[in-house]
Backbone as JSON Lines, residues from 0, in Angstrom:
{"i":0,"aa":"X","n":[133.21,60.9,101.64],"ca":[132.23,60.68,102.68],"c":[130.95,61.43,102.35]}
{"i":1,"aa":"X","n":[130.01,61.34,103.32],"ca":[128.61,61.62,103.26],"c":[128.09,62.22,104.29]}
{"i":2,"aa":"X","n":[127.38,62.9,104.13],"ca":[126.03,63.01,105.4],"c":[125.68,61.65,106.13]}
{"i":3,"aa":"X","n":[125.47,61.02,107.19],"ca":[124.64,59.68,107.63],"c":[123.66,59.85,108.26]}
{"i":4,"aa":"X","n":[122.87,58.96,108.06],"ca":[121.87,58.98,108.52],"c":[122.01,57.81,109.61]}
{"i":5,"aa":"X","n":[121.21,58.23,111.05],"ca":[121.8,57.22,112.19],"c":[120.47,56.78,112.55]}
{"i":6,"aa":"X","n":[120.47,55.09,112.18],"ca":[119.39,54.52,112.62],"c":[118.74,54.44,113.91]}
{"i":7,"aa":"X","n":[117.46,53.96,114.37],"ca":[117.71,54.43,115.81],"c":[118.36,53.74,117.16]}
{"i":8,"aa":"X","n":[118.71,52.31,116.84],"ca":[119.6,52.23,117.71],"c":[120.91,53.0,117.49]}
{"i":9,"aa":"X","n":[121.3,53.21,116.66],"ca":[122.35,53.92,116.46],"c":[122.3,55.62,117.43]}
{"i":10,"aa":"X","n":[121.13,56.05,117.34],"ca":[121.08,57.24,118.25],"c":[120.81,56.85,119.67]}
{"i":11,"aa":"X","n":[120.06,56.01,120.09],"ca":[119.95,55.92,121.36],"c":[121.4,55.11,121.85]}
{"i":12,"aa":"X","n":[122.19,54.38,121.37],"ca":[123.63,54.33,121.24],"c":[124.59,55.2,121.92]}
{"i":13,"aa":"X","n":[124.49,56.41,121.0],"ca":[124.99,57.63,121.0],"c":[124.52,58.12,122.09]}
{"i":14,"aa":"X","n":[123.47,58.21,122.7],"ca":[123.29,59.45,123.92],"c":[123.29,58.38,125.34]}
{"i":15,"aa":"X","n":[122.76,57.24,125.19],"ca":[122.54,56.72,126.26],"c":[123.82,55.8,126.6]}
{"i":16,"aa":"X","n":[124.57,56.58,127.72],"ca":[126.08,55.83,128.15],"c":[125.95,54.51,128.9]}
{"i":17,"aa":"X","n":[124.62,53.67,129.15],"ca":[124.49,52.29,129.37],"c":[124.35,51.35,128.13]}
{"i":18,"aa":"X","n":[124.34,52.06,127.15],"ca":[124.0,51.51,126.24],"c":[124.93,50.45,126.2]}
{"i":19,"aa":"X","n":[124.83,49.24,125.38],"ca":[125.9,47.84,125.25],"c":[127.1,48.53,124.43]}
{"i":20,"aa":"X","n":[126.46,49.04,123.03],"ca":[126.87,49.78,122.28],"c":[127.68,51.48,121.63]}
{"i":21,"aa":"X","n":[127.24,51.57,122.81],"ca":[127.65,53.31,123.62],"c":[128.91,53.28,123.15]}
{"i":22,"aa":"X","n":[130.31,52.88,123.7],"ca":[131.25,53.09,123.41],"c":[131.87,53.27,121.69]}
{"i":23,"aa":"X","n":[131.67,51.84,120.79],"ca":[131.41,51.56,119.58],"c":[131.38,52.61,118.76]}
{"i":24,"aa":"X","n":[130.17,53.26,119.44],"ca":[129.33,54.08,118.36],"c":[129.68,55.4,118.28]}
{"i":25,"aa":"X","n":[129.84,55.85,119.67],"ca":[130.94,56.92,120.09],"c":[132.32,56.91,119.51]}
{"i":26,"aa":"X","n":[133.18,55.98,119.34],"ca":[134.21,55.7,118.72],"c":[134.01,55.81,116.8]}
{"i":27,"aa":"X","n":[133.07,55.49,116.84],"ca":[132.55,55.75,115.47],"c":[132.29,57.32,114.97]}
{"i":28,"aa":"X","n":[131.56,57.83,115.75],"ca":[131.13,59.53,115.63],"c":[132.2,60.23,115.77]}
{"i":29,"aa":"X","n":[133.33,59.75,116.67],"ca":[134.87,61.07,116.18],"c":[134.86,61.23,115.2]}
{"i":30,"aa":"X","n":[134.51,60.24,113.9],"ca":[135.34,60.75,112.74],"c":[134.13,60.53,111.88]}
{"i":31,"aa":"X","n":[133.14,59.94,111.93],"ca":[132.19,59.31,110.95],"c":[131.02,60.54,110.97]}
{"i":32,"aa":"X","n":[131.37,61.19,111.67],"ca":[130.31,62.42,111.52],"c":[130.62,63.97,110.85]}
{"i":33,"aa":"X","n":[132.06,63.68,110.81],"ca":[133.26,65.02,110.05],"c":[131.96,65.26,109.07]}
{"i":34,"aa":"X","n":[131.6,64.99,108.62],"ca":[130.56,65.25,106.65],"c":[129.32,65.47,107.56]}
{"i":35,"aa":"X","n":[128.61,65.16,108.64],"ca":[127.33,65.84,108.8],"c":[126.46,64.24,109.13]}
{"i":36,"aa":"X","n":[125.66,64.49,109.88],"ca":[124.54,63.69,110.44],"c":[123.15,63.85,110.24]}
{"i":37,"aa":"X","n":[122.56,62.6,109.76],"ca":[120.89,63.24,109.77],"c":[119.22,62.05,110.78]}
{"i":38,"aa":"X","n":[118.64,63.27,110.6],"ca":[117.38,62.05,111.3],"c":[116.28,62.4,110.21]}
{"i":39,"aa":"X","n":[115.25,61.93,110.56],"ca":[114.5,61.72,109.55],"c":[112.5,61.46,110.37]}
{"i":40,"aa":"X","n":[111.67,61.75,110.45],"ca":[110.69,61.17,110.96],"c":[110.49,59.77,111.95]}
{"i":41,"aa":"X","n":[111.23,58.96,111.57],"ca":[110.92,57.65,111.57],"c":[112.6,57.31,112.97]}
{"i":42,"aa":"X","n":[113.42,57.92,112.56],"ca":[114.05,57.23,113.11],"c":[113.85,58.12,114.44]}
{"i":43,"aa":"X","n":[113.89,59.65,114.87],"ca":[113.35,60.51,115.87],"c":[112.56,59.88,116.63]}
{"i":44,"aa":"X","n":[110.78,59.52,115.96],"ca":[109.67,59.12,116.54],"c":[110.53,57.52,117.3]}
{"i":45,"aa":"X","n":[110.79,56.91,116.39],"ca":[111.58,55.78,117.45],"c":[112.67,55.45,118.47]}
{"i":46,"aa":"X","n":[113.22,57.02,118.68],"ca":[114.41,57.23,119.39],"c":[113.52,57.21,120.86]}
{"i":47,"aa":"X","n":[112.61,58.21,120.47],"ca":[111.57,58.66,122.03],"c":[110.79,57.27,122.45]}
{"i":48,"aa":"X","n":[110.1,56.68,121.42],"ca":[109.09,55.55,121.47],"c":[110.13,54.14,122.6]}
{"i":49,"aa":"X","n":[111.0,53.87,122.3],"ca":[112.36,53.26,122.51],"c":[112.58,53.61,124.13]}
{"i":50,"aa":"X","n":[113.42,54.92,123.78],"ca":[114.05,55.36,125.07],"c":[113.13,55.59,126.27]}
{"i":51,"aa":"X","n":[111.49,55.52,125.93],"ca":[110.83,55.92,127.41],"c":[110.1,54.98,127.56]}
{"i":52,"aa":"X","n":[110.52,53.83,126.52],"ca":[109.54,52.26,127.49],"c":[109.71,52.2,128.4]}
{"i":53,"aa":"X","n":[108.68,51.84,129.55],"ca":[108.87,50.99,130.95],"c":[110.03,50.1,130.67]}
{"i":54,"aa":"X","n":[110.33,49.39,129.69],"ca":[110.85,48.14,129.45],"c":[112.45,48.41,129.33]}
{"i":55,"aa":"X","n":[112.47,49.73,128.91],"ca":[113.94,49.84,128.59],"c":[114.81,50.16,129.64]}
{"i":56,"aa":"X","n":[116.07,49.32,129.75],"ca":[117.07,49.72,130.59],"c":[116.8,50.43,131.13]}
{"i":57,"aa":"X","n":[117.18,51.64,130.85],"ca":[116.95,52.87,131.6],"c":[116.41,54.05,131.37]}
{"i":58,"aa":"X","n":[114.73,53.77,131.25],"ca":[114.0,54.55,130.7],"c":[113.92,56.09,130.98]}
{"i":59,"aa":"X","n":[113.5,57.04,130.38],"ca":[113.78,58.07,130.57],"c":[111.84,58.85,130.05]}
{"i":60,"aa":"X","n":[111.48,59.69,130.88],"ca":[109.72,59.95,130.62],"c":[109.82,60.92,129.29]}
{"i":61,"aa":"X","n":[108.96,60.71,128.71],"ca":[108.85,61.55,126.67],"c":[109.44,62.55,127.17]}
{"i":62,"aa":"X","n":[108.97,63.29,127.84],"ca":[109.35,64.61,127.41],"c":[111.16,65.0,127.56]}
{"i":63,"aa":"X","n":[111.67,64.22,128.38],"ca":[113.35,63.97,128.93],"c":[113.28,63.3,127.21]}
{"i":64,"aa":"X","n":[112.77,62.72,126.38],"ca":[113.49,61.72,125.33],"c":[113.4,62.84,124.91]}
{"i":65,"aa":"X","n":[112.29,63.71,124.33],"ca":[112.21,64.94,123.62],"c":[112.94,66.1,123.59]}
{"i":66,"aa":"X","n":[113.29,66.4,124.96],"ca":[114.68,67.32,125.05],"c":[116.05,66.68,124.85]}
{"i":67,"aa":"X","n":[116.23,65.33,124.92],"ca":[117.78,64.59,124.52],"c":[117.84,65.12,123.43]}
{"i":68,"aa":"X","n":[116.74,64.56,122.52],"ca":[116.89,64.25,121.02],"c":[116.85,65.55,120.82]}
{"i":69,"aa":"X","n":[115.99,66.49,120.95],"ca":[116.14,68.16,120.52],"c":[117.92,68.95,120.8]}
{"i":70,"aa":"X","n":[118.57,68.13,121.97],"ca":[119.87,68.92,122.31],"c":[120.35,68.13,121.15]}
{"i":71,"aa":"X","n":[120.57,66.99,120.57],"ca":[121.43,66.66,119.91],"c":[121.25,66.99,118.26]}
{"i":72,"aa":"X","n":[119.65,66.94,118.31],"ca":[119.72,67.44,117.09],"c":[120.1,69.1,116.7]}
{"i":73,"aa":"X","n":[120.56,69.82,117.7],"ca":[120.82,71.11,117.89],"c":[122.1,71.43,117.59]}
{"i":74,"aa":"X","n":[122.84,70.48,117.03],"ca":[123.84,70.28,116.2],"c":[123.76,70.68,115.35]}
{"i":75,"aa":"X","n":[125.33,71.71,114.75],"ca":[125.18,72.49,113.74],"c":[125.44,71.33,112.36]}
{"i":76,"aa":"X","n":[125.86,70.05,112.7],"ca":[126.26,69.13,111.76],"c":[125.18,68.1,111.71]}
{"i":77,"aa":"X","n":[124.0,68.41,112.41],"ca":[122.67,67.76,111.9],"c":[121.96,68.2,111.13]}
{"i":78,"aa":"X","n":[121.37,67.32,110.16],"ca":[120.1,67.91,109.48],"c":[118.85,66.77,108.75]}
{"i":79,"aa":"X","n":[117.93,67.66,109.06],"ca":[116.65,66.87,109.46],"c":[116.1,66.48,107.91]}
{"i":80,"aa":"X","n":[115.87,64.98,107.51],"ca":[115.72,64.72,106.23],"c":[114.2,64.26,106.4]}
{"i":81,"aa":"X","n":[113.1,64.66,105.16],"ca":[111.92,64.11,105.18],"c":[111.88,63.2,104.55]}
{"i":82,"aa":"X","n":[110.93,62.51,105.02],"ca":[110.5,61.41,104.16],"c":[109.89,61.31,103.3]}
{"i":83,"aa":"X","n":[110.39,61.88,101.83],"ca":[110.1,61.77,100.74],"c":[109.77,60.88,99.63]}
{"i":84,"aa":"X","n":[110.75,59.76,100.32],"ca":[109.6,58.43,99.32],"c":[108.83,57.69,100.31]}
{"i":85,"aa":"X","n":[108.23,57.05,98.91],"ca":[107.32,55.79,100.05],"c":[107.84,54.53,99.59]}
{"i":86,"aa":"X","n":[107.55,53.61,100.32],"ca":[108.06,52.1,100.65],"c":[107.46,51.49,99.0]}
{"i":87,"aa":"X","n":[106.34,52.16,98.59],"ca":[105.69,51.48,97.18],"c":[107.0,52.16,96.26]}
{"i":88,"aa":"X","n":[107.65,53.42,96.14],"ca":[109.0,53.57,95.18],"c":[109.06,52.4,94.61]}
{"i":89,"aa":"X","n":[109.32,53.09,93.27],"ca":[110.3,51.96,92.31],"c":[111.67,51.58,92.94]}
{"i":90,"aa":"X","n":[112.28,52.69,93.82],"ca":[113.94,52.39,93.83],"c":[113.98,51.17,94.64]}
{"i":91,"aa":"X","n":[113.1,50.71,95.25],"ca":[113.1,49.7,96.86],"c":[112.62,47.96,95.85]}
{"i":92,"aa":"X","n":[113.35,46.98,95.46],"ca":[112.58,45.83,95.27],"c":[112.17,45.06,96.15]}
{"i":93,"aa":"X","n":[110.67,45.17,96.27],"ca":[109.83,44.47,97.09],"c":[109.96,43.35,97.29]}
{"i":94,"aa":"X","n":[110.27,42.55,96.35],"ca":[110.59,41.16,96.16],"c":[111.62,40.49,96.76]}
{"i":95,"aa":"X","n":[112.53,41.44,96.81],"ca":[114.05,40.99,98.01],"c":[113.64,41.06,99.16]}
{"i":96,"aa":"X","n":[112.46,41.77,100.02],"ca":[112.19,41.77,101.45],"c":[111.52,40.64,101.51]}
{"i":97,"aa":"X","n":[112.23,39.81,102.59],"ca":[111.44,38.25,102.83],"c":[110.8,38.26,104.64]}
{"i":98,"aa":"X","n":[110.93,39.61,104.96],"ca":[110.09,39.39,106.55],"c":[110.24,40.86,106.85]}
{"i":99,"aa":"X","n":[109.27,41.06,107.91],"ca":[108.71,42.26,108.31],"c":[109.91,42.99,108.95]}
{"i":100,"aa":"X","n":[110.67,42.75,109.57],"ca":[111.9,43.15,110.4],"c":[112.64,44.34,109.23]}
{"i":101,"aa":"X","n":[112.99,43.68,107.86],"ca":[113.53,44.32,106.88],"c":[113.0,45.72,106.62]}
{"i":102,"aa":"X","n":[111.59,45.91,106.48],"ca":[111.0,46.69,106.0],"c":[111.68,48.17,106.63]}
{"i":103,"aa":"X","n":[111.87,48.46,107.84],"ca":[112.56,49.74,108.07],"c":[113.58,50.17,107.78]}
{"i":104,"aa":"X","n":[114.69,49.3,107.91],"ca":[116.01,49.03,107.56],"c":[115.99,49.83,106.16]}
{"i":105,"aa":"X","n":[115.23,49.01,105.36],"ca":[115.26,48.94,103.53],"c":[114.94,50.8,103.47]}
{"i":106,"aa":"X","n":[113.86,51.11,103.87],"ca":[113.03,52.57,103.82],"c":[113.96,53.32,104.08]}
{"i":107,"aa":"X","n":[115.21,52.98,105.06],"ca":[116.0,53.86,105.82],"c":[117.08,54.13,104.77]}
{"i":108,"aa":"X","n":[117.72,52.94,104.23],"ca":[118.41,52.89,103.04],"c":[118.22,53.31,101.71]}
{"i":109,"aa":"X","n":[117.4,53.49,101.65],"ca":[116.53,54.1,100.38],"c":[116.52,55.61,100.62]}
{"i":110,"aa":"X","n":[116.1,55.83,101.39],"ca":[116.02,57.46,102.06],"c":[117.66,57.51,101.83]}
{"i":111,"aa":"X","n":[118.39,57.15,102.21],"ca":[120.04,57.4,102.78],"c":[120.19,58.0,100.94]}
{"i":112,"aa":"X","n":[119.97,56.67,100.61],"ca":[120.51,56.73,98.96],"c":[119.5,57.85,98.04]}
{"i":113,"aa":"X","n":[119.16,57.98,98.17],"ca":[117.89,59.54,97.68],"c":[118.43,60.63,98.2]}
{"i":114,"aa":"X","n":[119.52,60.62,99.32],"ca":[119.61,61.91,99.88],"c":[121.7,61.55,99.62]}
{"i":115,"aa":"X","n":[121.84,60.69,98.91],"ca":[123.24,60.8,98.46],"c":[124.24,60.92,100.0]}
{"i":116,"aa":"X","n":[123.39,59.76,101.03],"ca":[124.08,59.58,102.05],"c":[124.43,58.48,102.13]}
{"i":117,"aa":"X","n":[125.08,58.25,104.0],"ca":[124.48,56.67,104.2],"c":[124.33,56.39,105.0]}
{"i":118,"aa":"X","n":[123.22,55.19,105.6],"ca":[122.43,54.87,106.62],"c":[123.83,53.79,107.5]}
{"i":119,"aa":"X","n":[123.65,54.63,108.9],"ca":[124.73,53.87,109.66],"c":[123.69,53.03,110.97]}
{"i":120,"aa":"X","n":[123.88,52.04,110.93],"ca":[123.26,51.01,111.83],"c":[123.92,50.01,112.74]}
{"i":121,"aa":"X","n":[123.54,49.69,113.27],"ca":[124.36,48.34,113.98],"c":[123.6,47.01,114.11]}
{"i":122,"aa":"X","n":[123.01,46.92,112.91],"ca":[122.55,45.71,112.17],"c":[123.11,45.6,111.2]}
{"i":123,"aa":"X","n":[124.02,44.35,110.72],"ca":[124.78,44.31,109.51],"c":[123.88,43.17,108.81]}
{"i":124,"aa":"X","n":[123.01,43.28,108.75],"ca":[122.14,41.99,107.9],"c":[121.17,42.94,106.43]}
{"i":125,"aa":"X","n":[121.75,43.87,106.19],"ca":[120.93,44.68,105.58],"c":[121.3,44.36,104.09]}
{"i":126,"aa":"X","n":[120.41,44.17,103.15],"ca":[120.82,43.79,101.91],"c":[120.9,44.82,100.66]}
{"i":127,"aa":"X","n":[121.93,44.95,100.45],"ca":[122.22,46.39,99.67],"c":[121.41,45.78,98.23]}
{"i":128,"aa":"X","n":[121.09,44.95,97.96],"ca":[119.78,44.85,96.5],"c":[118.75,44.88,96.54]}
{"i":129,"aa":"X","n":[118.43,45.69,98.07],"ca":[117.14,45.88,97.75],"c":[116.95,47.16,97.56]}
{"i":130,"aa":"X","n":[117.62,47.76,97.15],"ca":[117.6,49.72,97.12],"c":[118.29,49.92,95.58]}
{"i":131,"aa":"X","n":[117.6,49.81,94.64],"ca":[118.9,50.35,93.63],"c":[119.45,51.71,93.44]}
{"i":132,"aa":"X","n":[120.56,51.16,93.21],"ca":[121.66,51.94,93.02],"c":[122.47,52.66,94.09]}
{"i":133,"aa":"X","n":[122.38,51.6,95.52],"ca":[122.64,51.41,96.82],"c":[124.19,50.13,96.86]}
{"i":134,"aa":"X","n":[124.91,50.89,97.03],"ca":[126.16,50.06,96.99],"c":[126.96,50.39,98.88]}
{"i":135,"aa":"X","n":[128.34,50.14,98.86],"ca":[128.92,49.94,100.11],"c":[128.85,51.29,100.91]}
{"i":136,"aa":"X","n":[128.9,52.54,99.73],"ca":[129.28,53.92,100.52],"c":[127.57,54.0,101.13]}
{"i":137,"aa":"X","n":[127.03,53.79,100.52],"ca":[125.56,53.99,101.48],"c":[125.02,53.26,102.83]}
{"i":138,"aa":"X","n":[125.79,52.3,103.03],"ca":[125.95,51.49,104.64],"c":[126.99,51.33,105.17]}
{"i":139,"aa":"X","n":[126.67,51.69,106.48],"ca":[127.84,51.43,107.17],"c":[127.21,50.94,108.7]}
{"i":140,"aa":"X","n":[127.55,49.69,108.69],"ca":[127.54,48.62,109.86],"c":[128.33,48.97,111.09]}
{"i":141,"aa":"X","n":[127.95,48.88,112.21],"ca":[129.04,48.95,113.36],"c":[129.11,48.1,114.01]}
């Protein structure tokens, strides 16, 4: 196993018990987190951006998203990964992304695989050729 990195539905998942997905994902973290958990810029900034829309279920005001995400990342089995490449990387083929939707997904996976993790999501449409040297242990679908 690995460190994972938890996309951001995957965290707002995890904390928010209306979530569709809540249970799933929770059922997933008994054991899928034994090796360590990570966030990263991108997926943080979209946990808060997300969780305090007007629009969302059950929105919650920044600064409530800002203390969730701070208690959980206050985990001794979290750790905070930068974003060290960019989307122009050689490791990412540009040419396999065919629509804008992909583009985070791919960045996220790329990051996962640079940091010898893997990106856990609950989008299974993610195409492991676009990251080389990104195979099964670096995704994990829920």
């Amino acid at each position: 196993m690995s460190r994972s990195l938890l996309d951001v539905n995957v965290l707002i998942a995890l904390m928010d018990p209306d979530h569709v997905a809540h249970e799933r994902v929770h059922d997933w973290a008994a054991g899928g987190l034994e090796d360590g958990w990570a966030t990263c810029s991108l997926t943080q900034n979209g946990f808060v951006r997300v969780i305090s829309q007007p629009r969302y279920p059950s929105p919650v005001p920044v600064a409530a998203a800002v203390e969730l995400l701070a208690g959980a990342t206050a985990d001794p089995r979290h750790e905070f990964w930068s974003c060290e490449i960019e989307l122009t990387d050689a490791s990412i083929t540009s040419s396999r992304l065919v629509g804008h939707r992909q583009i985070t997904d791919v960045y996220l996976l790329a990051l996962a695989v640079a940091q010898q993790g893997s990106l856990v999501t609950l989008d299974g449409r993610i195409d492991l050729t676009t990251v080389d040297g990104a195979d099964d242990r670096n995704l994990v679908a829920l």
